[in-house]
PDB file of N, CA, C and O in Angstrom:
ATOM      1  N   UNK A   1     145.311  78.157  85.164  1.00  0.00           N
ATOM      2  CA  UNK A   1     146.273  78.914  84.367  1.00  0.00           C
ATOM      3  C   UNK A   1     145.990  80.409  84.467  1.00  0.00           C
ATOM      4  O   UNK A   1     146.895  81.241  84.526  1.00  0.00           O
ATOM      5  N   UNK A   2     143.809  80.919  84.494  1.00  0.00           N
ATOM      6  CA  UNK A   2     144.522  82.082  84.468  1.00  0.00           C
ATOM      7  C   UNK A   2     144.758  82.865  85.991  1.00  0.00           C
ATOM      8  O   UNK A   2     144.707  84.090  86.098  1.00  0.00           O
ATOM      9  N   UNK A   3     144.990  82.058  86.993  1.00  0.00           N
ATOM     10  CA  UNK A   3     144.735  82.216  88.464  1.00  0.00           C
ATOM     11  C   UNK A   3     146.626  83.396  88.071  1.00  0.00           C
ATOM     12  O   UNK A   3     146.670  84.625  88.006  1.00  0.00           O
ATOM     13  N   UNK A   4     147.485  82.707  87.949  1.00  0.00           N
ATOM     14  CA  UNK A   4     148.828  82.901  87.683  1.00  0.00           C
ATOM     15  C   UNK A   4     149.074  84.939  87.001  1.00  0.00           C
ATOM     16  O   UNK A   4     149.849  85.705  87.573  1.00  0.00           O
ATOM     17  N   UNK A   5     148.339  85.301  85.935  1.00  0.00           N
ATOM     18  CA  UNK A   5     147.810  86.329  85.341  1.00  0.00           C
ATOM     19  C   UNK A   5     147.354  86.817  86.566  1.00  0.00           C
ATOM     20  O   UNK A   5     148.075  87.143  87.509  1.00  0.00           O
ATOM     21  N   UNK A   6     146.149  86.859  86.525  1.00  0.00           N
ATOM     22  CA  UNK A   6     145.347  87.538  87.623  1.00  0.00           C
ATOM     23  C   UNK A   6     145.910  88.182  88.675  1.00  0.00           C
ATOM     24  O   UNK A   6     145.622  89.318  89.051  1.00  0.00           O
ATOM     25  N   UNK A   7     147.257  86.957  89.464  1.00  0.00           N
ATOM     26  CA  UNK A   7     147.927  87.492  90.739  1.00  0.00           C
ATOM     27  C   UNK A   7     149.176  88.518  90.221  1.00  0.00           C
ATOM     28  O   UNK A   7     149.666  89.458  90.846  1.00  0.00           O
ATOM     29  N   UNK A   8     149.532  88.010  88.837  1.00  0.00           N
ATOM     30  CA  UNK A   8     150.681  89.247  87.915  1.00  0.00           C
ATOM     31  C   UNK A   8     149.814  90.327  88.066  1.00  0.00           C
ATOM     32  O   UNK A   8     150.319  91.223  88.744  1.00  0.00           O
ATOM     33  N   UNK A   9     148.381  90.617  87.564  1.00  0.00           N
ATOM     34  CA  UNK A   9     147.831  92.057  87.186  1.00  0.00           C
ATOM     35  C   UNK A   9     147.244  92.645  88.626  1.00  0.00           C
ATOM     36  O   UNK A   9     146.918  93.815  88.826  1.00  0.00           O
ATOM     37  N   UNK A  10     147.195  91.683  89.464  1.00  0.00           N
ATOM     38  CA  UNK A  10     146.199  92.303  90.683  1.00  0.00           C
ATOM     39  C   UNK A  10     148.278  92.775  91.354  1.00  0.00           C
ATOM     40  O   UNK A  10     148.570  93.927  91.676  1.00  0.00           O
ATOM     41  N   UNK A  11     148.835  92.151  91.375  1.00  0.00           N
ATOM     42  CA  UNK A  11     150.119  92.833  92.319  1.00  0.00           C
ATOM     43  C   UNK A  11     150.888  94.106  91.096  1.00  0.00           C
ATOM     44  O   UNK A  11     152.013  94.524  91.374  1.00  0.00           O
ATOM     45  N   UNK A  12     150.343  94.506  90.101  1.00  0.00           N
ATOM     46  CA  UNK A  12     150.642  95.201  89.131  1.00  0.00           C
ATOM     47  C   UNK A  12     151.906  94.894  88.512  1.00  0.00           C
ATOM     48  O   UNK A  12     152.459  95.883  88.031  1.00  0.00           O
ATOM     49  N   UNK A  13     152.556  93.736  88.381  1.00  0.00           N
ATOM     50  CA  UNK A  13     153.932  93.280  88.036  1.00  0.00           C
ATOM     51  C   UNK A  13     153.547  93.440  86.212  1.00  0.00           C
ATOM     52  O   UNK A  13     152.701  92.725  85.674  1.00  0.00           O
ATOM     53  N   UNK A  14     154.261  94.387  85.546  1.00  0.00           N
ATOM     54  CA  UNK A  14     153.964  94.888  84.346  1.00  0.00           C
ATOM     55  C   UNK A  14     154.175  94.079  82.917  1.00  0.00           C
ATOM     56  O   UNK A  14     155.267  93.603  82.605  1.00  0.00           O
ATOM     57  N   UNK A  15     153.376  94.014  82.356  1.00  0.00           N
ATOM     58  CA  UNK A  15     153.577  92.651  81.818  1.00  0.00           C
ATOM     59  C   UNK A  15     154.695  92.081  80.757  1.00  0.00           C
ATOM     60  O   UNK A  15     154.817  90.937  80.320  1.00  0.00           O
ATOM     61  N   UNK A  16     155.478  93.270  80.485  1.00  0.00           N
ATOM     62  CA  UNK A  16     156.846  93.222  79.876  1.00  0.00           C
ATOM     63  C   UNK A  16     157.926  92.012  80.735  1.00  0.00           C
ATOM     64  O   UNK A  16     158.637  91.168  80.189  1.00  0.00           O
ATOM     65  N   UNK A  17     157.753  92.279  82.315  1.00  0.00           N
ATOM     66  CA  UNK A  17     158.570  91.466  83.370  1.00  0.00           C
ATOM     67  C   UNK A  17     158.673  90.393  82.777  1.00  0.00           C
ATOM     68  O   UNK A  17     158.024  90.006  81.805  1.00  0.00           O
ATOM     69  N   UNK A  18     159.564  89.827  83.391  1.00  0.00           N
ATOM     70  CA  UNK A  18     160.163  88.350  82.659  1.00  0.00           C
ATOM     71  C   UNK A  18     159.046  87.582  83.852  1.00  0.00           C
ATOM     72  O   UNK A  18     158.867  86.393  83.588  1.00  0.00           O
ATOM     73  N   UNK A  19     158.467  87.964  84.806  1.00  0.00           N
ATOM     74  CA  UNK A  19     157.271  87.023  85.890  1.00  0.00           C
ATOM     75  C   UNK A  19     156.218  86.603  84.840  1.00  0.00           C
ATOM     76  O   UNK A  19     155.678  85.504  84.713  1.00  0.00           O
ATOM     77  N   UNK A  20     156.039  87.817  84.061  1.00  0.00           N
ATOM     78  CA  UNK A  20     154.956  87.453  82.908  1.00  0.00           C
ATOM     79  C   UNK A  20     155.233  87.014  81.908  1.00  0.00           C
ATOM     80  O   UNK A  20     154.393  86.627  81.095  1.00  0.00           O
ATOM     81  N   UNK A  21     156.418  86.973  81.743  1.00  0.00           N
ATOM     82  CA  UNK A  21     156.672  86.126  80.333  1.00  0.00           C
ATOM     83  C   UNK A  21     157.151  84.460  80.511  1.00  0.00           C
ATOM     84  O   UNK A  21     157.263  83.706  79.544  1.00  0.00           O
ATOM     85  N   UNK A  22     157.446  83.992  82.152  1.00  0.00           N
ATOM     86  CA  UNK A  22     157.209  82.816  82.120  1.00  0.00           C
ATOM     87  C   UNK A  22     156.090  82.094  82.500  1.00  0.00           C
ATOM     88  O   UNK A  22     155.952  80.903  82.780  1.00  0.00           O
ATOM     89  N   UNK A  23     154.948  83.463  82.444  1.00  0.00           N
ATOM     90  CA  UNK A  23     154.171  83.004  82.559  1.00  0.00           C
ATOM     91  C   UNK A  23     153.378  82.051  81.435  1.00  0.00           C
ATOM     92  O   UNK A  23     153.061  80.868  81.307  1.00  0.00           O
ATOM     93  N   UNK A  24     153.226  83.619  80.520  1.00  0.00           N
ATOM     94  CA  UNK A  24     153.299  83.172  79.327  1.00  0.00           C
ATOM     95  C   UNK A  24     153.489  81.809  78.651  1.00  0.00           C
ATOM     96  O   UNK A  24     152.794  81.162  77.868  1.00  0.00           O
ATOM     97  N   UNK A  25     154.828  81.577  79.307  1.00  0.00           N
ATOM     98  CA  UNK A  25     155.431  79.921  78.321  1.00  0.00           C
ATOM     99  C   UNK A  25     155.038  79.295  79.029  1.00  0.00           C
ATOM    100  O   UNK A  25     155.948  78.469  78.948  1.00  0.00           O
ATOM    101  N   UNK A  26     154.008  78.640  80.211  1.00  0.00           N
ATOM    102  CA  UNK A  26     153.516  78.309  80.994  1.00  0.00           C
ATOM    103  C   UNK A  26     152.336  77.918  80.290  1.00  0.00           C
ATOM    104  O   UNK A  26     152.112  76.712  80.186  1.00  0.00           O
ATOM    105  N   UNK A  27     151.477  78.818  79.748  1.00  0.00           N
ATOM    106  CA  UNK A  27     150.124  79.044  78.820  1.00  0.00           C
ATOM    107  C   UNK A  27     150.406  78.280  77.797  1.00  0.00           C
ATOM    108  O   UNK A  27     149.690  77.355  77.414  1.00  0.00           O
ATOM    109  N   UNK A  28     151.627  78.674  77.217  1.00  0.00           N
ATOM    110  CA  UNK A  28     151.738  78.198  75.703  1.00  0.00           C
ATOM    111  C   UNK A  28     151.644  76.175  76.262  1.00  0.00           C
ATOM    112  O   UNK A  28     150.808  75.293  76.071  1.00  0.00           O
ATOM    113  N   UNK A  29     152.492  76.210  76.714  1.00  0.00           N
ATOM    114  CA  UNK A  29     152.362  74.819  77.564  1.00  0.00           C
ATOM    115  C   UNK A  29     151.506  73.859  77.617  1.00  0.00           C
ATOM    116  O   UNK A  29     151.349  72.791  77.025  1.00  0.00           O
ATOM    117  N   UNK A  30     150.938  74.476  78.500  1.00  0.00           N
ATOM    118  CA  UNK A  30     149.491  74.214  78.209  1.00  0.00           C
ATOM    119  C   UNK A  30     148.501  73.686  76.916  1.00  0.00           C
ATOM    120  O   UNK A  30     148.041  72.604  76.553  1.00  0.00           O
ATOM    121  N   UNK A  31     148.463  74.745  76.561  1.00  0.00           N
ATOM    122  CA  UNK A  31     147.606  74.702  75.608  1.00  0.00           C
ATOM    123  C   UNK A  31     148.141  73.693  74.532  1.00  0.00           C
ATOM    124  O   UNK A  31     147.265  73.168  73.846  1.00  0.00           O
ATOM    125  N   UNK A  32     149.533  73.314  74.258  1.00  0.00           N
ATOM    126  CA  UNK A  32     149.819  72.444  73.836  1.00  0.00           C
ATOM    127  C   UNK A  32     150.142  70.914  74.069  1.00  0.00           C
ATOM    128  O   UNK A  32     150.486  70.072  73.239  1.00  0.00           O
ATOM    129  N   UNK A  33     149.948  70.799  75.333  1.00  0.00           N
ATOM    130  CA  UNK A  33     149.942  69.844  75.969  1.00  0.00           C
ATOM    131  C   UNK A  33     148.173  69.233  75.684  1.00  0.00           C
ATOM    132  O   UNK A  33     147.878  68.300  74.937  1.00  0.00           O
ATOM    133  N   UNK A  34     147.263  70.010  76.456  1.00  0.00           N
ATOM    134  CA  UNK A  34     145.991  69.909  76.389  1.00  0.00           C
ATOM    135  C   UNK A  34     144.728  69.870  75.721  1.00  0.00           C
ATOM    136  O   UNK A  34     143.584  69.461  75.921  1.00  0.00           O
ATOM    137  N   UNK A  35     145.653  70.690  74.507  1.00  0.00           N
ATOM    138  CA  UNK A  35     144.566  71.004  73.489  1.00  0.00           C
ATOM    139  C   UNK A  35     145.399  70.785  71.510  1.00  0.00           C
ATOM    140  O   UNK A  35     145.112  70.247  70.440  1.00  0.00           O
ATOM    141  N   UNK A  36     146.054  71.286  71.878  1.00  0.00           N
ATOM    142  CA  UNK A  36     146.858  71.421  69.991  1.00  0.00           C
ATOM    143  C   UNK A  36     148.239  72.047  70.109  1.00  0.00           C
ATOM    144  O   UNK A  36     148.559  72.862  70.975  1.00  0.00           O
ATOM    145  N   UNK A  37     149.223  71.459  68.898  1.00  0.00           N
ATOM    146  CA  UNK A  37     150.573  72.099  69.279  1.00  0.00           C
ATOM    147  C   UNK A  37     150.346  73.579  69.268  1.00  0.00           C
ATOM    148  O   UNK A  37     149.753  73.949  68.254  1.00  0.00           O
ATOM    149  N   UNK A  38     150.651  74.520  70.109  1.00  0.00           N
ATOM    150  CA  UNK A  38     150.350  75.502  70.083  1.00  0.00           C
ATOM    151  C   UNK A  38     152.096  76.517  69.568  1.00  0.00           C
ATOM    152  O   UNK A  38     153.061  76.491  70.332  1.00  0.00           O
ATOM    153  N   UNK A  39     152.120  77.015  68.697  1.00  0.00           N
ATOM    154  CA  UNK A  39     153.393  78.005  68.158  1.00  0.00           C
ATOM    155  C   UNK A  39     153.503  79.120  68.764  1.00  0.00           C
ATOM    156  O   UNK A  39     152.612  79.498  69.525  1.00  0.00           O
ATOM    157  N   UNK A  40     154.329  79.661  68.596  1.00  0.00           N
ATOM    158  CA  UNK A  40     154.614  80.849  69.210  1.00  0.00           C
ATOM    159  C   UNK A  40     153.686  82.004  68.484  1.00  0.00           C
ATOM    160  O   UNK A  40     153.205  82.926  69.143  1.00  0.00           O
ATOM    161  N   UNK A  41     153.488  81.870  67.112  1.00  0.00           N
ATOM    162  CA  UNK A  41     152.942  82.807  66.138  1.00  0.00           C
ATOM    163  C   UNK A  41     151.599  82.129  66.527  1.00  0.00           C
ATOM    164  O   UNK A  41     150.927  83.085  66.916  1.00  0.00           O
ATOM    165  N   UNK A  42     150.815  80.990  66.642  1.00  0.00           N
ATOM    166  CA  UNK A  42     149.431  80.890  66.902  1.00  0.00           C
ATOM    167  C   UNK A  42     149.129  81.332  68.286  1.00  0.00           C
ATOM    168  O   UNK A  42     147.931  81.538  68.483  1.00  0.00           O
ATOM    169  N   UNK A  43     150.131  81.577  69.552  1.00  0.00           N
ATOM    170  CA  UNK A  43     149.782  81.800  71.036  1.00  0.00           C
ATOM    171  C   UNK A  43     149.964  83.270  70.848  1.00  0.00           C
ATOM    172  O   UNK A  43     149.540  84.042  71.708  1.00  0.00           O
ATOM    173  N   UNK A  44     150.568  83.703  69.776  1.00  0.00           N
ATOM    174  CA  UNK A  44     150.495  85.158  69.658  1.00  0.00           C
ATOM    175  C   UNK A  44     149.111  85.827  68.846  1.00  0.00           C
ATOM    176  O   UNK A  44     148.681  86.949  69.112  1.00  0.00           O
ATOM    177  N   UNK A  45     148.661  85.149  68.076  1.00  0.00           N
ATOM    178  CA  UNK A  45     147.325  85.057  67.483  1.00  0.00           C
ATOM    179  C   UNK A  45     146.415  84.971  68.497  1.00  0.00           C
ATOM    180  O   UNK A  45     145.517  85.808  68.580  1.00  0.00           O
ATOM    181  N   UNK A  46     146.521  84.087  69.269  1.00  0.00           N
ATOM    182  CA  UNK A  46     145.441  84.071  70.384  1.00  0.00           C
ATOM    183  C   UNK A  46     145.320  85.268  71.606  1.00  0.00           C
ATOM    184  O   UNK A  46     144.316  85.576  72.248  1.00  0.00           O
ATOM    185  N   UNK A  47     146.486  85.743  71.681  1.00  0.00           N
ATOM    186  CA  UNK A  47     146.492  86.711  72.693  1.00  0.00           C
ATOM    187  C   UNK A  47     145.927  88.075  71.474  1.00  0.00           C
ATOM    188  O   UNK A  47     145.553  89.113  72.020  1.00  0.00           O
ATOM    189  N   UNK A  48     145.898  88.051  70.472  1.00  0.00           N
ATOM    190  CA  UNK A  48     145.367  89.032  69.812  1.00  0.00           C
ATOM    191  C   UNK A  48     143.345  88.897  69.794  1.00  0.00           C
ATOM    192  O   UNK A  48     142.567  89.850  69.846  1.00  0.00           O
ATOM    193  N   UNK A  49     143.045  87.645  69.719  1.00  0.00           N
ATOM    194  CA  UNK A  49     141.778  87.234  69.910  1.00  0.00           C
ATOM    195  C   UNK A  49     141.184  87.312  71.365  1.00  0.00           C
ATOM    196  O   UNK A  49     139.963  87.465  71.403  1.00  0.00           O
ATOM    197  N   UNK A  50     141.596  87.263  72.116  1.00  0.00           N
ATOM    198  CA  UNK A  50     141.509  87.286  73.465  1.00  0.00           C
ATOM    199  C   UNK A  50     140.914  89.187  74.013  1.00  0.00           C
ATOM    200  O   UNK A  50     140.299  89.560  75.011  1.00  0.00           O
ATOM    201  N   UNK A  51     141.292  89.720  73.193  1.00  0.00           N
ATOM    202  CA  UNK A  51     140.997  91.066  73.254  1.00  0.00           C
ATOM    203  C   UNK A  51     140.275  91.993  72.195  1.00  0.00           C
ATOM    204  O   UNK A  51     139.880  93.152  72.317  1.00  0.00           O
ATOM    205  N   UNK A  52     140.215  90.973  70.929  1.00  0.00           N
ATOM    206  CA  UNK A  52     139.607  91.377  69.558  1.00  0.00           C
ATOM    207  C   UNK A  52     137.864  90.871  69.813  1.00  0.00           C
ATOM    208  O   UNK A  52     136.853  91.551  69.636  1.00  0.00           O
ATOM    209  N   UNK A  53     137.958  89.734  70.187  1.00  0.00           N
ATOM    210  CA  UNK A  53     136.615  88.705  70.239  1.00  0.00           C
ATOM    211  C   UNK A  53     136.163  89.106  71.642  1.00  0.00           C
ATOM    212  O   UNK A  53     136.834  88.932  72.659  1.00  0.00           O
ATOM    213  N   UNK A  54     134.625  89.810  71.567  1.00  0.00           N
ATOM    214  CA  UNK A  54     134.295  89.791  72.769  1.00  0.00           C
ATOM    215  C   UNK A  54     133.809  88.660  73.579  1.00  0.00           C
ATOM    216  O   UNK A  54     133.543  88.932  74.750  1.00  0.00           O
ATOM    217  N   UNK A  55     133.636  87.419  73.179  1.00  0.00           N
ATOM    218  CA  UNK A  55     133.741  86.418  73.788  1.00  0.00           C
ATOM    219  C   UNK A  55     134.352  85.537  74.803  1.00  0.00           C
ATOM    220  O   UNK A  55     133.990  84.857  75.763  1.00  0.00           O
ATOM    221  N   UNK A  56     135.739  85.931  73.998  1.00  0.00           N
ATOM    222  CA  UNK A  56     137.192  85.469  74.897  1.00  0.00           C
ATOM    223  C   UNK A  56     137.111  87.239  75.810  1.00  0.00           C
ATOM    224  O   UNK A  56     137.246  87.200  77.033  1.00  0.00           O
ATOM    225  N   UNK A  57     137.000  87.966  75.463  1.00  0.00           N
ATOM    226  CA  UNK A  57     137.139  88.747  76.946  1.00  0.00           C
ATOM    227  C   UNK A  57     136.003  89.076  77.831  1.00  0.00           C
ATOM    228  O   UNK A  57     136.116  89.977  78.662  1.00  0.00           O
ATOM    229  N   UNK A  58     134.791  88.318  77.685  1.00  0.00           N
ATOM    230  CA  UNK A  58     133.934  88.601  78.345  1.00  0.00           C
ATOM    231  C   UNK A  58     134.303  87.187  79.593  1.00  0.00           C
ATOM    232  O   UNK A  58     134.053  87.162  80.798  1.00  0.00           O
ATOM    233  N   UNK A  59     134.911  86.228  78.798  1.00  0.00           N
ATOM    234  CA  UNK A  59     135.089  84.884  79.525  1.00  0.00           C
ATOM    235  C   UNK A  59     135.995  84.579  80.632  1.00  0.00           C
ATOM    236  O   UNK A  59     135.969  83.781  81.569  1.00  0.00           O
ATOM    237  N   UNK A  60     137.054  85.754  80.088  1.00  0.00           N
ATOM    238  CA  UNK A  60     138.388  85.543  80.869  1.00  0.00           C
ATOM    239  C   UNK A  60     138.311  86.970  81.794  1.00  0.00           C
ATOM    240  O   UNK A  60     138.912  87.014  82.868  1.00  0.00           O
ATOM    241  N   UNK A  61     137.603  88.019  81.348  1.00  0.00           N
ATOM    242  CA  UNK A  61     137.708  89.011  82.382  1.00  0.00           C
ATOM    243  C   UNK A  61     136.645  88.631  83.610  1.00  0.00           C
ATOM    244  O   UNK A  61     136.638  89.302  84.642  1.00  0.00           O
ATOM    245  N   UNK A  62     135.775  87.531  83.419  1.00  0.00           N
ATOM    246  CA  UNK A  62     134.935  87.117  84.442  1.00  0.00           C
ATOM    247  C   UNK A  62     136.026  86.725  85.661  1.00  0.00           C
ATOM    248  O   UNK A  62     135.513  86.289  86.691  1.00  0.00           O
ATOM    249  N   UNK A  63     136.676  86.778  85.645  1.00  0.00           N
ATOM    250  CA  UNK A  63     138.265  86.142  86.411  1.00  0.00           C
ATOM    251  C   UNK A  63     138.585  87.308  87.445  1.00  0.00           C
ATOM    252  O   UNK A  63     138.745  87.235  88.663  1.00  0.00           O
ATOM    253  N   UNK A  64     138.632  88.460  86.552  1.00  0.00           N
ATOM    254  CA  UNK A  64     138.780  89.747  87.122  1.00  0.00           C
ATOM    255  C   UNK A  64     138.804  90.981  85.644  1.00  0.00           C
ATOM    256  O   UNK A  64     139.395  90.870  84.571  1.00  0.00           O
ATOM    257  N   UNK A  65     138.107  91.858  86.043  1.00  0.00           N
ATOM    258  CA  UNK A  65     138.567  93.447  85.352  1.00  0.00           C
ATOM    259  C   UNK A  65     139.369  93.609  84.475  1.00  0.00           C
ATOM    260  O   UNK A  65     139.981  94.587  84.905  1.00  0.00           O
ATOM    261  N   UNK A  66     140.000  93.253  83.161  1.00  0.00           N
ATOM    262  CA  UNK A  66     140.949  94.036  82.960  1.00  0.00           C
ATOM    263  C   UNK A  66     141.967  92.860  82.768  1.00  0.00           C
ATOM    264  O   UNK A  66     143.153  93.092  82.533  1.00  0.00           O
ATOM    265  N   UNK A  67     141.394  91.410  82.889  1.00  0.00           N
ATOM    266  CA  UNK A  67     142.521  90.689  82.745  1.00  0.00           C
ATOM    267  C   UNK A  67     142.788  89.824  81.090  1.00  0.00           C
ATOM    268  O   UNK A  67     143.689  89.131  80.617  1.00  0.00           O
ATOM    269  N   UNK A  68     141.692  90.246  80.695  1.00  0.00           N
ATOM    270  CA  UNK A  68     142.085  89.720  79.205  1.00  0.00           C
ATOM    271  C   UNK A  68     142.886  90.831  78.416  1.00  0.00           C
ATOM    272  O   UNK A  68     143.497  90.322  77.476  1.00  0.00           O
ATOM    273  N   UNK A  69     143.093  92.410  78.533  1.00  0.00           N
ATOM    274  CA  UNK A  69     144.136  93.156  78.565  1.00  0.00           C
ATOM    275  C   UNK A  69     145.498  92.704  78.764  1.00  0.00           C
ATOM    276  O   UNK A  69     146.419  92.861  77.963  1.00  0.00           O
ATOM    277  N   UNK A  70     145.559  92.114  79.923  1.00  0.00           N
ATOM    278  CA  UNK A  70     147.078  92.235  80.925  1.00  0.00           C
ATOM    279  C   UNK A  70     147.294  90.516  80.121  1.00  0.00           C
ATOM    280  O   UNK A  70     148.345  90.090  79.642  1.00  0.00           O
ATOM    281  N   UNK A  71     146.228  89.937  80.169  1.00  0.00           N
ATOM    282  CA  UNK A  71     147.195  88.388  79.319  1.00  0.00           C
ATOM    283  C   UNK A  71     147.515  88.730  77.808  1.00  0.00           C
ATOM    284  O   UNK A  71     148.626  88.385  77.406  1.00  0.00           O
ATOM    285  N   UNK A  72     146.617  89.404  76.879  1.00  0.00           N
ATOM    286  CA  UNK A  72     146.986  89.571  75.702  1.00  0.00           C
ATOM    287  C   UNK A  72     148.135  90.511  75.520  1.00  0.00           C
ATOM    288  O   UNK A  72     148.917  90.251  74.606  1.00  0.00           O
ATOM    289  N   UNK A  73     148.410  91.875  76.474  1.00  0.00           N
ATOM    290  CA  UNK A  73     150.019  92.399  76.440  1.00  0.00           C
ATOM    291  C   UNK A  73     151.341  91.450  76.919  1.00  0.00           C
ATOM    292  O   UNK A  73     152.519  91.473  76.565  1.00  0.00           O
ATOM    293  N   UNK A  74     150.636  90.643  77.842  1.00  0.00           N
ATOM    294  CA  UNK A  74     151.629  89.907  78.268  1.00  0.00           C
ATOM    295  C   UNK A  74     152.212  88.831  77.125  1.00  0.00           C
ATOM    296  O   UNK A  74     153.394  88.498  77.029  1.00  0.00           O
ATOM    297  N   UNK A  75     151.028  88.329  76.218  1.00  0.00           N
ATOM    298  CA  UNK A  75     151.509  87.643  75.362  1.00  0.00           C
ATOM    299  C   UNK A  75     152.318  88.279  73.787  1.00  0.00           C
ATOM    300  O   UNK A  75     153.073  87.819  72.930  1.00  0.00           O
ATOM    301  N   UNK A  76     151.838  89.176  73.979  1.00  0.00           N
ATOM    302  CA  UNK A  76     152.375  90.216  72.686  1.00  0.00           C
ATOM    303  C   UNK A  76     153.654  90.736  73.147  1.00  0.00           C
ATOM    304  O   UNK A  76     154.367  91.271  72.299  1.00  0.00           O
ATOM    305  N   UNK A  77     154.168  90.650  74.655  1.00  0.00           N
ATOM    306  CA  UNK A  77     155.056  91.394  75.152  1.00  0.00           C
ATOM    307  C   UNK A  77     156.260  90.601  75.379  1.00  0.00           C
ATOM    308  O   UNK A  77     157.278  91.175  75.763  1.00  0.00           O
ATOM    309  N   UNK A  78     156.250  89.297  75.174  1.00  0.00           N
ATOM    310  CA  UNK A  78     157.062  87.491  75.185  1.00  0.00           C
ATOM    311  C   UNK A  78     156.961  87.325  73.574  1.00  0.00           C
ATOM    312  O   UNK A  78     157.354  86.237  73.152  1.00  0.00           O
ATOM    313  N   UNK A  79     156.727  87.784  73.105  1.00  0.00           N
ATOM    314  CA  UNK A  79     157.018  87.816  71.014  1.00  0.00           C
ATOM    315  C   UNK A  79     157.523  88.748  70.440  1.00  0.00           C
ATOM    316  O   UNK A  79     157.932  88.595  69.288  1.00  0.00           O
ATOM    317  N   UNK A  80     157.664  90.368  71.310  1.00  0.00           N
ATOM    318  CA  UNK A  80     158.302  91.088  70.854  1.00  0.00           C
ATOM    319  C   UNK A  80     159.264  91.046  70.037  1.00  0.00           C
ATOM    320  O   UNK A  80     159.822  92.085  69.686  1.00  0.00           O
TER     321      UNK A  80
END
């Protein structure tokens, strides 16, 4: 899942784009499929944790630089 991100932030496709916002519902997907119903207001919570908790961005920027940034705008940017 976050292979998908990574190739959005490494080709700089900005994360407002609708590329990133299906990405987005892609994630949400996921995570509700795999793990717990996931809401729009809790996948928006999480993209706020993802960048608040240095945990989740020490975990997910291991991926690349800068990418727990580009998923948490991307997710804040699909709830607008």
């Amino acid at each position: 899942m976050g292979q998908a991100f990574l190739d959005l932030m490494t080709r700089s496709v900005a994360a407002e784009d609708p590329q990133a916002g299906a990405a987005v519902d892609r994630h949400r997907q996921h995570i509700s499929k795999w793990f717990y119903q996931c809401t729009p207001e809790i996948h928006a919570g999480l993209g706020e944790l993802y960048v608040q908790d240095g945990r989740f961005t020490t975990r997910i920027d291991a991926y690349g630089e800068g990418l727990a940034d580009y998923l948490s705008g991307a997710i804040a940017a699909r709830y607008a």
